[in-house]
N, C-alpha and C positions, 0 to 999 in steps of 0.2 A: 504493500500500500504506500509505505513512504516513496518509496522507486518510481513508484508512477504518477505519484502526486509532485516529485522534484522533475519528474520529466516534461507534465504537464504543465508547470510554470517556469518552466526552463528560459522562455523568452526574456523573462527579467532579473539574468544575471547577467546579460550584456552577450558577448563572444571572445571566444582567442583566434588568436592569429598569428602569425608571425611579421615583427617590427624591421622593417629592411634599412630605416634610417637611424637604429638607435645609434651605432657604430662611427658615423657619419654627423649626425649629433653634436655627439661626445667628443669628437676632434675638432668640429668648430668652436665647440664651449672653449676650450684650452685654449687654440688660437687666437679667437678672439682677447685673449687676456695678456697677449706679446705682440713684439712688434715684428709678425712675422716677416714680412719683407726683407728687413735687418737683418735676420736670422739667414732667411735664404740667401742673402748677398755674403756670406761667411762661409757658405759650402763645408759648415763643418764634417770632420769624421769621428762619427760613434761609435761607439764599441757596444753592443747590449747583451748582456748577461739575463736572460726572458726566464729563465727559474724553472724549465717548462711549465710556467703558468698563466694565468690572464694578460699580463700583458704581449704575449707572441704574439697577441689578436689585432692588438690596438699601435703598441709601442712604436715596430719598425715603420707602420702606417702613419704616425704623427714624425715619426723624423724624415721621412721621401716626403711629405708634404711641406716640410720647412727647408726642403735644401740638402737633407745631410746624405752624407755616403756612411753604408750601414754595418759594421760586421755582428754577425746575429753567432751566438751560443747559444745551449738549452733551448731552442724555439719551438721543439712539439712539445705539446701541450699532451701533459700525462701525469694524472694525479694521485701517482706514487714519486715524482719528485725525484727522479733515478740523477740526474747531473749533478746535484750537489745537495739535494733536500730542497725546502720550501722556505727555508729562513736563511735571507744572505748575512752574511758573517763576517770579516773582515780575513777569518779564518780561511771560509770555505770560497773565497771570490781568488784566487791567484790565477786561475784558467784567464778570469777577466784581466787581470795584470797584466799578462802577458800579451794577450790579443791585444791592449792597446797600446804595448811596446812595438811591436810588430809589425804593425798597421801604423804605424805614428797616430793613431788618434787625437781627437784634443780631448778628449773624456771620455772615461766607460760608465756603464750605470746598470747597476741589479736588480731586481725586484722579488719583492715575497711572493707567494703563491698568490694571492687574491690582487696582487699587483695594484695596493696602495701605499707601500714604503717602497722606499728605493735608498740604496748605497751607491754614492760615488766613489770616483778612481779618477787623477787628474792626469798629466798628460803623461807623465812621469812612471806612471803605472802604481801611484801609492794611495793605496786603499784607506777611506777618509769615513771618519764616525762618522753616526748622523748628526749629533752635534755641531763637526765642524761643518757640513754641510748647510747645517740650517743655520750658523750664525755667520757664512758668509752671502746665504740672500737673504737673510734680515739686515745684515748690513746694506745691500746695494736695495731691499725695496722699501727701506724707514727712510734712505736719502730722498728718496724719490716720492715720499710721503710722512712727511715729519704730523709728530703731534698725534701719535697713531699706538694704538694698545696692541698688547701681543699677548697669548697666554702660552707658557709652557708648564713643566711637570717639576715639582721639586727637585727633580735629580736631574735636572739639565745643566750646560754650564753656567755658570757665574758669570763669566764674559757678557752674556744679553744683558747683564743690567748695563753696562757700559756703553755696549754699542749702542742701546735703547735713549741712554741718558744725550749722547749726542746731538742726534733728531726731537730732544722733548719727549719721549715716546715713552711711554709705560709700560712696566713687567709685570704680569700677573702670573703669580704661581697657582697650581692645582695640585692636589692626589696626583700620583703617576698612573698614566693609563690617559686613553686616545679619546675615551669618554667622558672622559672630565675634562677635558683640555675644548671639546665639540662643546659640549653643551654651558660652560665657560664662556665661550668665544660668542656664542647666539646674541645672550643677553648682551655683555659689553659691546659690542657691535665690533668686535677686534679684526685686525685685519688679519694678522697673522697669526699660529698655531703651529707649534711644532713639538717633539719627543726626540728624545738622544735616541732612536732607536731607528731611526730616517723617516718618520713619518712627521709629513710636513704638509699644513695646511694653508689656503691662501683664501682670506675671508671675499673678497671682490669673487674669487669664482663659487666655491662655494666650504664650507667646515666640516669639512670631513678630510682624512688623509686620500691624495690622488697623487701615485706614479709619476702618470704622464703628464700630468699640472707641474709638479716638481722639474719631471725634466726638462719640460717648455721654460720653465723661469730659470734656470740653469743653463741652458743657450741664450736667452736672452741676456740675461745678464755679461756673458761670453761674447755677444755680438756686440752691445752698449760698450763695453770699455776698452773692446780692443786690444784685451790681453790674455794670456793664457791662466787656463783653471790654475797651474802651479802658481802662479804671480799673484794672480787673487789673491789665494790661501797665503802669501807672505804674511802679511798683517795679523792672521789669525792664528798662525804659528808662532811667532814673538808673543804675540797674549799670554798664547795658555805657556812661556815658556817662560816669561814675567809673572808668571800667576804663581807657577810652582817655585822657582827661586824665591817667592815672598814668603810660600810656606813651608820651604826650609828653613829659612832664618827664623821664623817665629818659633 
């Protein structure tokens, strides 16, 4: 009787189908939020380290559409994780190292299985937390918008109060965890979000962690200065090397 009572009213729970633009979508969302043009007049070379997981889908398709020339690792998608597991590591990513010695790359990038954190590799082939990562585009997108709130996790670095204090910008700590840092960032209307663990959020697209969001703001930022990933990282090496000399001495 239920069977043919839900068959009977079946009209009024809409239909499925299958969505042929989500993919397509989803790549102009990111786009839209860099200065793609810039990007493609850089002709970078990537290195992608795809986890076999979600991002094989999306990843290599967001960087042929900004220009880049691509080297792919891990790209079938197989959710037993055979290339190196499902959580990149600074441990399990040296395949990535090298592919971007190799290649001359200007950057590699990893991603976890559901392909919302990502680990960089600069050109150098040196494998970079996600802290450093995310306090060098909080660096380059607080310039570019001062007076602007950020949430992270108590066990981020130290360093974002600093860079934050330059732009006017405000540190808000959270609980550790990507959930407190989301629903944190809603209310204060932050723009930025990140975790030492490479998942890095950017309030303008939207708060959640996203991969290819990350790695769009990581070429552009690469495109805008005109210097290499290792150059970057200069500034944010001396930091954390000033930081810990200060807590020796104490």
């Amino acid at each position: 009787y239920f069977g043919k009572k839900w068959i009977k009213n079946s009209k009024k729970f809409g239909k499925t189908g299958t969505e042929t633009k989500i993919i397509s979508t989803y790549l102009a969302g990111i786009k839209s939020q860099v200065n793609s043009a810039k990007i493609k007049s850089k002709k970078f070379k990537v290195a992608l380290d795809l986890g076999n997981g979600a991002q094989a889908v999306t990843a290599p398709k967001l960087c042929v559409e900004l220009g880049c020339k691509i080297f792919q690792i891990n790209q079938k998608i197989d959710g037993s994780f055979p290339g190196r597991g499902s959580e990149p590591t600074p441990a399990n990513l040296q395949r990535l190292s090298k592919t971007v010695i190799s290649n001359k790359a200007d950057l590699g990038v990893a991603f976890d299985g559901d392909g919302d954190r990502s680990l960089f590799c600069d050109n150098q082939g040196r494998i970079l937390s996600g802290d450093r990562s995310a306090l060098l585009l909080a660096n380059h997108i607080l310039k570019q918008n001062p007076n602007s709130k950020l949430v992270t996790c108590l066990n981020s670095s130290s360093i974002i109060e600093t860079i934050a204090h330059k732009t006017k910008s405000k540190v808000i700590r959270t609980k550790v965890g990507s959930v407190e840092v989301s629903r944190k960032m809603v209310p204060e209307k932050a723009l930025l979000g990140f975790e030492e663990n490479g998942g890095f959020m950017y309030g303008k697209h939207n708060q959640v962690r996203d991969g290819g969001m990350t790695l769009a703001l990581t070429l552009d930022l690469l495109a805008s200065s005109g210097r290499t990933l290792t150059e970057e990282l200069s500034p944010i090496w001396r930091s954390e090397e000033r930081r810990v000399g200060k807590e020796c001495r104490s």
